[in-house]
C-alpha positions in Angstrom: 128.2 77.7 90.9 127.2 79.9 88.4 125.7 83.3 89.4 122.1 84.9 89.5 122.6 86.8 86.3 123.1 83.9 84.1 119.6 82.4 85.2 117.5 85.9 85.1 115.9 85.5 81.3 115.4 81.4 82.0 113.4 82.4 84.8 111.7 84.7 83.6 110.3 82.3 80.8 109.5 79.7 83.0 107.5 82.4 85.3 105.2 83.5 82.2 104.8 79.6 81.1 104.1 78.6 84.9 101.6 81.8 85.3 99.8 80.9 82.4 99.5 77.2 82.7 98.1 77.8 86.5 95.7 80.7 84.9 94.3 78.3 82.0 91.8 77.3 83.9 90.2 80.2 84.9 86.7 81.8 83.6 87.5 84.6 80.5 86.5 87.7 82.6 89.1 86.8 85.2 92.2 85.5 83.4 95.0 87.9 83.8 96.7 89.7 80.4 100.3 89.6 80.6 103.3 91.8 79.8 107.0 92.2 79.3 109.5 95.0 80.2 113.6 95.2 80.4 115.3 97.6 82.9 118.6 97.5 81.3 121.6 97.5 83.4 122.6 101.0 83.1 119.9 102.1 85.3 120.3 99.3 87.5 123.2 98.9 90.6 126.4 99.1 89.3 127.1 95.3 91.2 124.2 93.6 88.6 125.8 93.8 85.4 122.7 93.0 83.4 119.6 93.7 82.0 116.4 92.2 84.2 113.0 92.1 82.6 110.2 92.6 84.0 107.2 90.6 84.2 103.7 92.8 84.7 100.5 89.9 85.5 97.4 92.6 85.2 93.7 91.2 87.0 90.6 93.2 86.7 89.9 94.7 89.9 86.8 93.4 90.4 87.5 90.0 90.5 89.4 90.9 94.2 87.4 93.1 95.2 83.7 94.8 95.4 83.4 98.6 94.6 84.8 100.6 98.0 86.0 97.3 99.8 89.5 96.2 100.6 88.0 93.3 101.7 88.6 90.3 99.3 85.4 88.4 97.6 85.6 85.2 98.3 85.7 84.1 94.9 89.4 85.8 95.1 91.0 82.8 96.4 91.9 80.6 93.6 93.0 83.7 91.8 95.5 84.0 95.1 96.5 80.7 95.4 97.6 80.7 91.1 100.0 83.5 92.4 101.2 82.0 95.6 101.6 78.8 93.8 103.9 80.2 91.5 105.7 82.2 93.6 105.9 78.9 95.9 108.4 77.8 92.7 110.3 80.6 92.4 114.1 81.0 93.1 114.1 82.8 96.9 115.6 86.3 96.0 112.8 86.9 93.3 110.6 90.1 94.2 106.4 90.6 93.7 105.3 94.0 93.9 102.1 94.2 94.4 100.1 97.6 92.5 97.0 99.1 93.3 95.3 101.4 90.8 92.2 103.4 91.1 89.4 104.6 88.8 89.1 108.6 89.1 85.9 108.7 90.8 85.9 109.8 94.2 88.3 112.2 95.9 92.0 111.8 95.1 92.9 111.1 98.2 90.7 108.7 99.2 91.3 106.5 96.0 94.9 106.8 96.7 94.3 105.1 100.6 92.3 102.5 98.8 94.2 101.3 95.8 97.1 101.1 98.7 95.0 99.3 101.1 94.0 96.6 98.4 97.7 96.3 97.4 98.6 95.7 101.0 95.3 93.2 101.4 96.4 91.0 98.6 100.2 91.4 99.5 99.6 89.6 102.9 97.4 87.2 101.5 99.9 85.4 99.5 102.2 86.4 102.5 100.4 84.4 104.3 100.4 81.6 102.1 103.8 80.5 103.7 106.2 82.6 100.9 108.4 84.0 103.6 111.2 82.8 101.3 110.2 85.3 99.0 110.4 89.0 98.6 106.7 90.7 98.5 106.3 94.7 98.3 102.8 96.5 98.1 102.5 99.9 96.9 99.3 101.9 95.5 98.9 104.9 92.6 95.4 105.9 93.5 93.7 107.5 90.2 97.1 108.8 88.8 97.8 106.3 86.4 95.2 105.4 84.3 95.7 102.9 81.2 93.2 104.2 78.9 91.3 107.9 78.6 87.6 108.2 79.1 84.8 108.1 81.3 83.1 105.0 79.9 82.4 102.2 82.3 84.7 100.5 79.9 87.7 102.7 80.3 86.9 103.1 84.2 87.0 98.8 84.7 90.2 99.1 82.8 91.7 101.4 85.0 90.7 100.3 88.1 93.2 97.5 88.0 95.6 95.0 90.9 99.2 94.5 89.2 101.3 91.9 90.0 104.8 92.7 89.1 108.0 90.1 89.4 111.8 90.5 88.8 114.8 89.0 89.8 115.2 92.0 91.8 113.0 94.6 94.0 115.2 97.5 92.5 114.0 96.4 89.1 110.8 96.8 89.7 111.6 99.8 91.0 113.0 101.3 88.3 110.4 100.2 85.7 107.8 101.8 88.2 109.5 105.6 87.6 110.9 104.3 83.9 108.5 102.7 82.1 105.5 102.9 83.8 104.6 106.2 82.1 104.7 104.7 78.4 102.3 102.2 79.3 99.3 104.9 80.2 97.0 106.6 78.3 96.7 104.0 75.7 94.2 105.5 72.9 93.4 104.7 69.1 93.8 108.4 68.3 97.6 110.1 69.1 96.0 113.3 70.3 93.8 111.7 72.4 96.8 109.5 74.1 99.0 113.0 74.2 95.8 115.1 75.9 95.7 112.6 78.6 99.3 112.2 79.4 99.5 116.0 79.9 96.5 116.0 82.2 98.4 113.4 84.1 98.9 114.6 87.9 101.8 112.2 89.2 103.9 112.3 93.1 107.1 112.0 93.8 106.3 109.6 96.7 104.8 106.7 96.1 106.4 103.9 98.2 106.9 100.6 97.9 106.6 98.7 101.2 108.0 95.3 101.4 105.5 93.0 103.7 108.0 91.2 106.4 106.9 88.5 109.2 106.2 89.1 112.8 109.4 90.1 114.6 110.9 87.7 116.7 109.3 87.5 120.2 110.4 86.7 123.6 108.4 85.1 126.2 108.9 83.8 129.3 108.6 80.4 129.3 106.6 80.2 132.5 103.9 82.8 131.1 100.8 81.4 130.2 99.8 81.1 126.7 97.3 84.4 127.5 100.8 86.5 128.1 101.7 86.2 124.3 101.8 89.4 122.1 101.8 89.8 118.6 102.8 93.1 116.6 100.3 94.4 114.7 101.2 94.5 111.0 99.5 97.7 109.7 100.4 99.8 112.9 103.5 98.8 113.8 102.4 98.1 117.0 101.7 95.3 119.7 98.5 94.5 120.1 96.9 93.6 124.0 96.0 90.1 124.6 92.6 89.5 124.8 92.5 89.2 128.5 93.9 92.6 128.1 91.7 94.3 125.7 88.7 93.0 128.2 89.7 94.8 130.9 91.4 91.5 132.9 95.1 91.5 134.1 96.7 87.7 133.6 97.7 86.3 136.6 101.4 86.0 135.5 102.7 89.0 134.5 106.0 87.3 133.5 108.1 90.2 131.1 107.8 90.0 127.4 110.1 91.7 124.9 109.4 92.6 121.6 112.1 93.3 118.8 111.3 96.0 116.2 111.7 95.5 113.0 111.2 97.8 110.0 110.1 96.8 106.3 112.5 97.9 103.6 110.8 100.6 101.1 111.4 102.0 97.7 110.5 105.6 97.2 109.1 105.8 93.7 109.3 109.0 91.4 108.3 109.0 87.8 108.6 112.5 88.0 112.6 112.6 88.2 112.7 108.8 87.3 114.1 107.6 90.1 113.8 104.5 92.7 115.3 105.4 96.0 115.6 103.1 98.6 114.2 104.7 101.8 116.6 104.5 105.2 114.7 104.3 108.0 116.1 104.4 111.6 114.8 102.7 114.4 
């Protein structure tokens, strides 16, 4: 059997042809525009041994999403099933980042929370899809990383922007993120104008990439009733009450129940000191 390598630019040809096909379809104003990257192996883990491009799929925001919602439109769903569809066809070790972007209205920090709560809306809808085969980060930039300059409603709809990003690997993706990312801003006809809006850039050395993982595994008691069932909460990390509980009623059986922790794996993102760092998190 031949290993992952040899099969990473094959893929990667038949995701763009599959992505497009499945996108054909679509009205103009939502198709997604698509583009290429390499992280070449030198910046990769020293086990790869090869360069892995990156595929970027970019959607309008609006087409997910109404202005200050996280909550997805209903006309979002085909847009999610083209993406779960072709991830559904992808080898099981590929990774999908999810990516947030903000305009630069509003307050920094609030458009930061939102582009990340959008990533992490549209991350567990395909999630939930039934790709727990595959390997699905979120992670959101706020305002900091805007495609084009200006103020126009143009340039704002531009910038305001979901990203989905695949690769063989989650640490390629990673790497492009503090790599490449920054050439891809700031896009202008005019080189001054490109160069006056990079150096007005403001960027973190935190962003983090969250991977979205299923429900831990849970233990019940097999005489409990169907009422004595818990289920983490996703966003929280914790367990939320049944509903008998949350009403203010004890169930009869108070059988025990025991939950196992688990903890997503992240990728610390710094474009400042271009570096991907996988985050260690004890439990």
């Amino acid at each position: 059997m031949q290993p992952w390598q040899a099969f990473v630019r094959m893929e990667h040809c038949d995701r763009i042809k599959r992505l497009m096909r499945l996108s054909a379809d679509l009205p103009p104003n939502r198709r997604p525009i698509f583009f290429e990257g390499i992280v070449p192996a030198d910046r990769l883990p020293p086990g790869f041994g090869v360069d892995i491009p990156v595929l970027r799929v970019v959607f309008p925001d609006h087409v997910f999403f109404d202005t200050a919602e996280s909550r997805l439109r209903p006309e979002a769903e085909p847009l999610v099933g083209i993406v779960a569809e072709s991830l559904r066809r992808e080898p099981p070790d590929v990774a999908l980042f999810v990516a947030g972007h903000a305009d630069k209205r509003g307050e920094d920090r609030y458009n930061r929370a939102l582009s990340i709560d959008r990533a992490n809306t549209l991350a567990e809808a395909i999630f939930e899809r039934g790709i727990a085969y595959s390997s699905i980060w979120r992670i959101g930039f706020g305002e900091d990383m805007p495609l084009v300059p200006g103020d126009d409603q143009a340039s704002l709809d531009q910038n305001r922007r979901i990203e989905f990003l695949f690769a063989a690997k989650p640490e390629a993706v990673g790497v492009w993120m503090a790599d490449q990312q920054l050439s891809e801003l700031c896009q202008a006809r005019d080189r001054r104008e490109a160069e006056r809006c990079k150096t007005q850039l403001t960027l973190r050395r935190d962003y983090e990439a969250v991977e979205i993982v299923r429900h831990p595994a849970i233990m019940v008691d097999p005489h409990s009733p169907p009422s004595r069932r818990v289920r983490p909460d996703r966003s929280r990390g914790s367990v939320s009450p049944p509903p008998q509980a949350r009403a203010g009623v004890q169930p009869a059986n108070t059988g025990p129940v025991t939950v196992t922790p688990i903890a997503s794996r992240r990728i610390r993102i710094d474009p400042v000191l271009r570096k991907a760092t996988p985050v260690r998190l004890d439990l």
